[in-house]
C-alpha angles and dihedrals in degrees: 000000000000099000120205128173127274088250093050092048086044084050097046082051087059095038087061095076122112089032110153113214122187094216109206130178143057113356120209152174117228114199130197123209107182133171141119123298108206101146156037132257111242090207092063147351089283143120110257102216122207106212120226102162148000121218129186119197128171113270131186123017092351087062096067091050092059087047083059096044091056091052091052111259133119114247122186106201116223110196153086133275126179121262087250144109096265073056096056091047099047076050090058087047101057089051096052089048087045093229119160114256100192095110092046118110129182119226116208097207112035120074111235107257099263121179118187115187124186116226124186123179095354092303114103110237099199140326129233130204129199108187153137133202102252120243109193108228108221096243088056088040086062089041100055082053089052091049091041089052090044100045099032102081089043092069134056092214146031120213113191115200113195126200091157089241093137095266094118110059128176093256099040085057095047096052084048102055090050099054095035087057093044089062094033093241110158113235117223117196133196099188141192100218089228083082100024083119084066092066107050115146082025105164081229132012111200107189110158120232089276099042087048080046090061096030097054099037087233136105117248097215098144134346103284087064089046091064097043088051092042085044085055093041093044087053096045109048104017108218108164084240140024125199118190109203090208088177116228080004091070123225135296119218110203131187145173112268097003139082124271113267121220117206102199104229112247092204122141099173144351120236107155120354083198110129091352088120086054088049089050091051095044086056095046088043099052099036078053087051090050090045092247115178109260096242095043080052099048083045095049088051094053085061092052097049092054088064097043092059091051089057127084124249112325106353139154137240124222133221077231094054086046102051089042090051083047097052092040093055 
């Protein structure tokens, strides 16, 4: 690996800002129902919860763009939300958050992707989804090829976060590919293995141990299987490069022609795996977007993923957080 000091990796952290990152993928809002939970239902074996607050976040895709925004880049979202009221409040949310909302369109059929879980005492009772497999009507389709060919040019990196809702769509991702390649722009991908097929020639594929898993055929037990089932998916699908997110085993960075390369996890403790995977892909794409090495990025990532997992639901990660971690470490 191409080894630099703690205080170069804590400087390449601060250098990111400004990073402008085209987000595109599954929007969704997240909801938080939490309460105390200090009895049983007489009508059946169940908790009853109290509620004492409510509490949206952005989910999906828009989740990795506020993960972008906290370590200091510029992301644009590209996507599609219901005409509803979970619409109206993911909306307020991307104005508090200041977020850009060019690339946003508003479907009159489909619900927004909403997901509710009930959390009582810290522990998370059951969770709830309200949801719909998009069907891209064809004025929004033109539109979304109008928006690619507007904010394209604008970023220096796209970052493609896939929850298999209908969002990514053989021709979205068409139209995608050949602009992104006529301004030499690097594609990231966080992918559902149901549409990796979708992502081929991708400048990074981003599967975690379980997705690579489903996507080689093969099961990632140590890290000889990691490499028979990365050899399968490299050949298959062709991204210049492949990182595997393998949890407390760290991540393995592949690529043709070269070793496998092993990111040691910084991970203390593990709270909530929730997002950690959108926090892993804001930190790649805008350390793309910046021209980071592939490895300092992986391991920056790595960083970034340790203090995910310590945080509670959807949550964001900081530059601050990161450098701390790094210094720390």
């Amino acid at each position: 690996m191409n080894m630099i000091s703690g205080s170069e990796l804590e400087k390449t952290v601060v250098n990111l800002a400004g990073a402008k990152v085209l987000v595109v993928g599954d929007l969704m809002l997240d909801t938080y129902m939490v309460g105390d939970a200090a009895r049983i239902s007489p009508e059946a074996p169940v908790p009853v919860v109290k509620l004492e607050k409510r509490e949206d976040r952005l989910g999906g895709a828009a989740n990795t763009a506020m993960n972008i925004v906290a370590l200091g880049g510029k992301p644009i979202i590209l996507g599609v939300i219901g005409k509803d009221e979970a619409g109206k409040r993911f909306q307020n949310l991307l104005e508090t958050n200041g977020l850009k909302v060019l690339g946003i369109f508003l479907h009159d059929d489909m619900p927004t992707i909403q997901k509710t879980r009930i959390v009582a005492g810290n522990q998370q009772i059951v969770r709830v989804d309200n949801e719909g497999f998009l069907h891209w009507p064809d004025n929004i389709t033109e539109y979304s090829h109008v928006a690619i060919d507007q904010l394209l040019p604008e970023v220096d990196a796209v970052a493609v976060s896939d929850y298999a809702k209908g969002c990514l769509t053989g021709n979205l991702m068409t139209k995608l590919n050949d602009v992104a390649r006529m301004h030499n722009v690097p594609i990231l991908v966080d992918p559902k293995p149901v549409n990796a097929g979708l992502f081929k020639g991708c400048d990074l594929l981003k599967p975690n141990k379980k997705e690579a898993t489903e996507l080689s055929g093969i099961e990632i037990l140590d890290d000889a299987s990691c490499n028979k089932a990365a050899a399968i998916i490299m050949n298959e699908f062709s991204p210049r490069a492949l990182l595997i997110t393998r949890g407390s085993d760290g991540m393995d960075l592949h690529r043709d022609g070269q070793k496998p390369v092993r990111i040691a996890a910084h991970i203390s403790q593990v709270f909530d795996v929730s997002g950690a995977g959108d926090t892993v892909l804001a930190m790649l794409s805008m350390a793309y977007a910046k021209n980071v090495d592939p490895e300092i990025a992986c391991e920056l990532a790595s960083y970034a993923a340790g203090i995910a997992v310590r945080k509670p639901g959807t949550s964001v990660v900081t530059a601050d957080e990161v450098v701390e971690a790094i210094a720390m470490s």
